[in-house]
C-alpha positions as CSV (number, residue, x, y, z in Angstrom):
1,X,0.0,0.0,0.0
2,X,2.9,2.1,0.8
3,X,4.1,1.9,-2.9
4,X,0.8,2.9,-4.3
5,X,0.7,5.8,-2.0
6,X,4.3,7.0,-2.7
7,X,3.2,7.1,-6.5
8,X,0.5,9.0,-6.0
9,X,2.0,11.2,-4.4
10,X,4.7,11.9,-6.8
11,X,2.2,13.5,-9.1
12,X,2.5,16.4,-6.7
13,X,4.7,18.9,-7.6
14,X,6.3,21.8,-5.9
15,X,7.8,24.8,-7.8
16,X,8.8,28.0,-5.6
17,X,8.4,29.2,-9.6
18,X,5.4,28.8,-10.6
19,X,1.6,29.3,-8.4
20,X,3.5,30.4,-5.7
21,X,5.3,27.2,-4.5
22,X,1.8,26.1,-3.8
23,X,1.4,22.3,-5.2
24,X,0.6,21.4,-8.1
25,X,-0.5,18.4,-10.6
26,X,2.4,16.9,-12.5
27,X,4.4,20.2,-13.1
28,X,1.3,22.2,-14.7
29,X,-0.6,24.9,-13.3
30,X,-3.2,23.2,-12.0
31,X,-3.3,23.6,-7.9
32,X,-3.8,21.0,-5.6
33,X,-6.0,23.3,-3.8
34,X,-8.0,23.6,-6.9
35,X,-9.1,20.3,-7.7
36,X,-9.8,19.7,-3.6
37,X,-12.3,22.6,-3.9
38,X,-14.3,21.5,-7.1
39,X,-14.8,18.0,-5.0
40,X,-15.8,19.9,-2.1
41,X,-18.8,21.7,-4.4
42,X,-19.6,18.3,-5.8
43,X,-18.5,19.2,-9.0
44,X,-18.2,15.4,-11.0
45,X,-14.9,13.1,-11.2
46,X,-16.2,13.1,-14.9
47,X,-17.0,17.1,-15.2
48,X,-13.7,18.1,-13.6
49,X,-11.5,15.4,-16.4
50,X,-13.0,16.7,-19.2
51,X,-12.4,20.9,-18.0
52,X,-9.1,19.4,-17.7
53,X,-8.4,17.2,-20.4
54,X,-4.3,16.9,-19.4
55,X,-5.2,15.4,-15.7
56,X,-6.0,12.0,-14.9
57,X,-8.1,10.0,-12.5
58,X,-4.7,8.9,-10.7
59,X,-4.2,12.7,-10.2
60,X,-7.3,13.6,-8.6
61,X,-6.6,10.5,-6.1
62,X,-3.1,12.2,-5.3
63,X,-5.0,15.4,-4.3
64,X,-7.5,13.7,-2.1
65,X,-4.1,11.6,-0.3
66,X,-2.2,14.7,0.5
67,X,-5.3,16.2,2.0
68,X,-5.8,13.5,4.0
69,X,-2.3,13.2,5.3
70,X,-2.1,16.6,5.8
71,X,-5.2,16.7,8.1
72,X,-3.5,13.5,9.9
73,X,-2.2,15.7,12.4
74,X,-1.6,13.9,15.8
75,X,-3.6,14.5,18.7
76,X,-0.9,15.4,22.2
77,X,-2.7,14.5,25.5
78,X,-1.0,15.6,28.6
């Protein structure tokens, strides 16, 4: 699982040059942050492939597992 995970999540780039070092899909212009919103509206898998016809399913599945681990942060109870 650890595999699968690792390339998926090496369709996440980060360029300090380009949307503000924010990340990105694969080296294009297309945020992270962007994709995670349009799935928040409810906007369709299907809908948001075809208003971007370079991404691909694989891509949208990297976005949702960086989300997720970057909500996974770790409770501290003293």
């Amino acid at each position: 699982m650890m595999s699968k995970q690792l390339e998926l999540l090496n369709r996440i780039t980060y360029n300090p040059q380009q949307c503000g070092g924010k990340p990105c899909i694969r080296g294009m212009r297309i945020r992270v942050t962007d994709i995670l919103e349009m799935l928040a509206l409810n906007v369709e898998l299907s809908e948001i492939l075809e208003d971007f016809p370079d991404l691909e399913p694989e891509d949208i599945q990297a976005c949702l597992l960086l989300a997720a681990q970057r909500t996974n942060i770790p409770k501290i109870i003293a």
